[in-house]
N, CA, C and O of each residue as an XYZ file, in Angstrom:
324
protein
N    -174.964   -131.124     67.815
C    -173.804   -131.755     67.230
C    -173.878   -131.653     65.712
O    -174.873   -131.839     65.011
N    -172.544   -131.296     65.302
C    -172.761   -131.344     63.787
C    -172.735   -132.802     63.072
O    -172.190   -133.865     63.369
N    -173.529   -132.401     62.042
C    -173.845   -133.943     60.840
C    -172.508   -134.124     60.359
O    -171.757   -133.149     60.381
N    -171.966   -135.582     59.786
C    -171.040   -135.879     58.973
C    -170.872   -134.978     57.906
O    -171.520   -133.984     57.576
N    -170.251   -135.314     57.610
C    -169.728   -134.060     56.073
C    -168.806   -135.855     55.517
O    -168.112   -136.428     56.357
N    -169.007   -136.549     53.879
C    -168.501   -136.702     53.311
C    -168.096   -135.956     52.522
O    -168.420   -134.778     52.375
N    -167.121   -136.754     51.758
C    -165.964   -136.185     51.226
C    -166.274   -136.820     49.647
O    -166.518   -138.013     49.466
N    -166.229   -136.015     48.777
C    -166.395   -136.332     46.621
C    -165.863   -136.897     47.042
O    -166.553   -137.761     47.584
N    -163.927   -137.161     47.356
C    -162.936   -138.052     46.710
C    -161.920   -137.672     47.770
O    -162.066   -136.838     48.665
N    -161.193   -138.195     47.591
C    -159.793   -138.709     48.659
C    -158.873   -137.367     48.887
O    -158.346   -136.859     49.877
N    -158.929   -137.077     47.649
C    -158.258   -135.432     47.731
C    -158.608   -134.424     48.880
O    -157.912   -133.830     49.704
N    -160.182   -134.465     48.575
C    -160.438   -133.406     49.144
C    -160.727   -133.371     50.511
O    -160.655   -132.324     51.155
N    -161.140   -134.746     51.134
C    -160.833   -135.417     52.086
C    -159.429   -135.390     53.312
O    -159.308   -135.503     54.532
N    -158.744   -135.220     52.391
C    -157.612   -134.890     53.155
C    -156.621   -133.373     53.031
O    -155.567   -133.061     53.585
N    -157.648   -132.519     51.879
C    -157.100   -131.146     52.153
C    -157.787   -130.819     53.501
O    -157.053   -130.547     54.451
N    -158.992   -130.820     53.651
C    -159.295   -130.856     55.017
C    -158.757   -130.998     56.205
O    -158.665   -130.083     57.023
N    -158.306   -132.340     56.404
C    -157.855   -132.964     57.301
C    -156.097   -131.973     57.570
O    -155.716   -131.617     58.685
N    -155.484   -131.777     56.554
C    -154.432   -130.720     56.769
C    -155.089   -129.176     57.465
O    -154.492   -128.537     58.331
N    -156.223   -128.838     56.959
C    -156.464   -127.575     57.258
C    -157.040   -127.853     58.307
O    -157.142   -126.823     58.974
N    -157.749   -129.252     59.129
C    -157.815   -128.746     60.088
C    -156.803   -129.381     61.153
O    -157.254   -129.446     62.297
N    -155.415   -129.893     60.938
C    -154.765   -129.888     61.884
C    -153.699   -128.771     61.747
O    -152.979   -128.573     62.726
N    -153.510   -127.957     60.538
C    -152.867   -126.716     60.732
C    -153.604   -125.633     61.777
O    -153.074   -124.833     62.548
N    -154.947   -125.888     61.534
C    -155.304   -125.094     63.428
C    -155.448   -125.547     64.389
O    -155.634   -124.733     65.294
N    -155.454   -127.253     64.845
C    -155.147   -127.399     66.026
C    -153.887   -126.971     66.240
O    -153.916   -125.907     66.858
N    -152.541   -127.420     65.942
C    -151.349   -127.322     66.021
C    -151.108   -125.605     66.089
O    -150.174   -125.166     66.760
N    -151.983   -124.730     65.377
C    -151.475   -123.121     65.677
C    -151.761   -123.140     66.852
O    -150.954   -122.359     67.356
N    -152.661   -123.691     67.959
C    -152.346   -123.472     69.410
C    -154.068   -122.148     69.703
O    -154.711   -121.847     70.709
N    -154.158   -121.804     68.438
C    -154.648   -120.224     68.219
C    -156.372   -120.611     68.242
O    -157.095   -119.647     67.986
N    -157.112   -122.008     68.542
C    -158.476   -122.142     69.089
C    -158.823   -122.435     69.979
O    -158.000   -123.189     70.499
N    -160.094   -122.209     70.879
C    -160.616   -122.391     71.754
C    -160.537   -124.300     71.995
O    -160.467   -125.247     71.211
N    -160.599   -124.157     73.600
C    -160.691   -125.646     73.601
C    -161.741   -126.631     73.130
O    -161.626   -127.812     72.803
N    -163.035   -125.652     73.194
C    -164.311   -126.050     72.572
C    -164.159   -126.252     71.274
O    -164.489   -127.340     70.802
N    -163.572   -125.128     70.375
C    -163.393   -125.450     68.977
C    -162.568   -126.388     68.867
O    -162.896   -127.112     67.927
N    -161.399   -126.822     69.515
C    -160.374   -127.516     69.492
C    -160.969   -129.288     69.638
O    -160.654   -130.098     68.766
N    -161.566   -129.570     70.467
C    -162.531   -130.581     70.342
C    -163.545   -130.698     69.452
O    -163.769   -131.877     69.177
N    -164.143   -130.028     68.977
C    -164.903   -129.975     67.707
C    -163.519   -130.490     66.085
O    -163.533   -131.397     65.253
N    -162.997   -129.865     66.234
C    -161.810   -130.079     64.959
C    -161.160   -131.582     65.089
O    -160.907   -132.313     64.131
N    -160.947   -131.884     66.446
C    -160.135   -132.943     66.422
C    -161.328   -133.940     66.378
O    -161.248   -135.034     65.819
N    -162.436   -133.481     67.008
C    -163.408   -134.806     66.438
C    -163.390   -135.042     65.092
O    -163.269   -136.208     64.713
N    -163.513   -133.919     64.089
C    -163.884   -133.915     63.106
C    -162.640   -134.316     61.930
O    -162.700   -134.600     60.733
N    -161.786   -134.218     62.665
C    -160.486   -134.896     61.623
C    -160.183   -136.667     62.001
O    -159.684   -137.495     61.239
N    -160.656   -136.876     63.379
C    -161.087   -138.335     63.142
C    -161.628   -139.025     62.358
O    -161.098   -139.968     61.771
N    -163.209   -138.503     62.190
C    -164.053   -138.551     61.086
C    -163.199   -138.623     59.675
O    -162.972   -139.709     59.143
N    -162.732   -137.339     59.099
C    -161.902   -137.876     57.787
C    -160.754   -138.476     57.840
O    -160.009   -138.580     56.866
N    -160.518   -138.906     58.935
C    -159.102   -139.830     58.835
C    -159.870   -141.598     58.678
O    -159.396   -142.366     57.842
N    -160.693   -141.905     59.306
C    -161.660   -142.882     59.117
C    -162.763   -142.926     57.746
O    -163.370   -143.933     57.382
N    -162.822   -141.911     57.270
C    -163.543   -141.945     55.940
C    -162.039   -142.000     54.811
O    -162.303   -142.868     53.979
N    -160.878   -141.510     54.563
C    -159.659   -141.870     54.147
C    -159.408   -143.312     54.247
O    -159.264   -143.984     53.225
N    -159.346   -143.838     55.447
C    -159.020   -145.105     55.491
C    -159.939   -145.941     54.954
O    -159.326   -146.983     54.725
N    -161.080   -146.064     54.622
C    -162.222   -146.666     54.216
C    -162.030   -146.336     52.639
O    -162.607   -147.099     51.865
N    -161.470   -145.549     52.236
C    -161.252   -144.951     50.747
C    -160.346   -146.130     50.654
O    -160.697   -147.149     50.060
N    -159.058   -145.994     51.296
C    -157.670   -146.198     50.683
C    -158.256   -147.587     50.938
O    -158.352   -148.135     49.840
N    -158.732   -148.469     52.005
C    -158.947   -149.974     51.692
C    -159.973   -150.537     50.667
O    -160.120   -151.743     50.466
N    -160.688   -149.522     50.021
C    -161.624   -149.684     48.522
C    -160.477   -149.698     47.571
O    -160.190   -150.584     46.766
N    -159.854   -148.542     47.802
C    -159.106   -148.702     46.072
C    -157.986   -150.023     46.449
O    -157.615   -150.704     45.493
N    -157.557   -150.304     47.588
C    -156.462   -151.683     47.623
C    -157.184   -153.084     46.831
O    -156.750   -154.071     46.238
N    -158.365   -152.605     47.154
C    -159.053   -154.064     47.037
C    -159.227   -154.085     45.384
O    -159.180   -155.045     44.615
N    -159.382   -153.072     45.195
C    -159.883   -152.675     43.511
C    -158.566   -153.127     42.776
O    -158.677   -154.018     41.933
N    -157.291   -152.565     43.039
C    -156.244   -152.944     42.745
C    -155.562   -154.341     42.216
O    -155.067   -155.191     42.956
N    -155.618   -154.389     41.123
C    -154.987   -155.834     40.278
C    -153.408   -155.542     39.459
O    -153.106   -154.693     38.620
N    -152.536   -156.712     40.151
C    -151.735   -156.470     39.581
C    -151.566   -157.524     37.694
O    -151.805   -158.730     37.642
N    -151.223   -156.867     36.687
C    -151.544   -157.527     35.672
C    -149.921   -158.538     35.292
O    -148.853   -157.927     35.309
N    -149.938   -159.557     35.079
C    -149.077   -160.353     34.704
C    -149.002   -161.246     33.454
O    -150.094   -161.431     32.918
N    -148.200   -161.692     33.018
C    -148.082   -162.336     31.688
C    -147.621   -164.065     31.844
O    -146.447   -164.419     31.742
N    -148.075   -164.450     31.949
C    -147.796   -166.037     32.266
C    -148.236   -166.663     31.037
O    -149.145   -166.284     30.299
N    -147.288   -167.920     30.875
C    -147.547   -168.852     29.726
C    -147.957   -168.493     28.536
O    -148.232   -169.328     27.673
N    -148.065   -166.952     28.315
C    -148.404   -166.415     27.082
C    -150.161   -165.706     27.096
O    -150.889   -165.412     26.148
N    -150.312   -165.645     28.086
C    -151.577   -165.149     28.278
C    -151.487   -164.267     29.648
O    -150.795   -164.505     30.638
N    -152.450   -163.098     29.404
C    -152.445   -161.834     30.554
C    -153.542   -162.397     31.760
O    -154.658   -162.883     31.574
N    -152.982   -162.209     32.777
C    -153.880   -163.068     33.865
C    -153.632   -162.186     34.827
O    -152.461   -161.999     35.158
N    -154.948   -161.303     35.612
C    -154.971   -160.775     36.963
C    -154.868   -160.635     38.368
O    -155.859   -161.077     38.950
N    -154.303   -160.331     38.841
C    -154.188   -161.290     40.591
C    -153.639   -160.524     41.409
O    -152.501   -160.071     41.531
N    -154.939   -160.397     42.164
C    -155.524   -159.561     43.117
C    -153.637   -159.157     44.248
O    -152.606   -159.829     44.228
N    -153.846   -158.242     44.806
C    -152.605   -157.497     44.973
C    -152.251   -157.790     46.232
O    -151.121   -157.529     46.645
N    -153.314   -158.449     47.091
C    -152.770   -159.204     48.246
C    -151.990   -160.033     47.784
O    -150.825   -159.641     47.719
N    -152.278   -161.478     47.284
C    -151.916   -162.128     46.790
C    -150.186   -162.369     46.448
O    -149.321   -163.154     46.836
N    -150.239   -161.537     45.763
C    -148.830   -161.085     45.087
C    -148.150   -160.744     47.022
O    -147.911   -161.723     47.731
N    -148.047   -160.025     47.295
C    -147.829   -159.321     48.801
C    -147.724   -160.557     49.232
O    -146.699   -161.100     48.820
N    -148.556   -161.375     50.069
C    -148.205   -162.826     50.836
C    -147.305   -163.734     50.000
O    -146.806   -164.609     50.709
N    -146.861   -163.821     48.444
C    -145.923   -164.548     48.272
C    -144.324   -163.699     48.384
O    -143.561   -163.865     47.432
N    -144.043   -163.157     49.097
C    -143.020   -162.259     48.624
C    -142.134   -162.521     49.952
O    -141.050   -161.955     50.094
């Protein structure tokens, strides 16, 4: 079985993930390879999602209240709305 493969950054993470569902979808691999790919785009669809819920969390929206700049966190903002 092959080892994980991370991904530098989110980008590249998901050029992948296009290239490898542009060959499941060509129809044009083996079923063996075809299970190998679709395992393996699970994998970066689950390492993506683990990205994108780091940078949400990282995410501050900045506001100006009472004359002073005050941060708050981007859930936050979201549940009052």
């Amino acid at each position: 079985m092959k080892t994980k493969k991370t991904y530098k950054d989110f980008e590249s993470a998901m050029q992948r993930l296009q290239e490898v569902t542009a060959q499941l979808e060509s129809g044009e691999v083996k079923l063996e390879e075809a299970i190998e790919l679709y395992t393996e785009g699970l994998e970066i669809a689950r390492q993506c999602d683990l990205k994108l819920t780091e940078a949400e969390k990282k995410i501050k929206i900045i506001m100006e209240k009472n004359g002073r700049i005050e941060e708050e966190d981007f859930e936050e903002k979201d549940s009052r709305e």
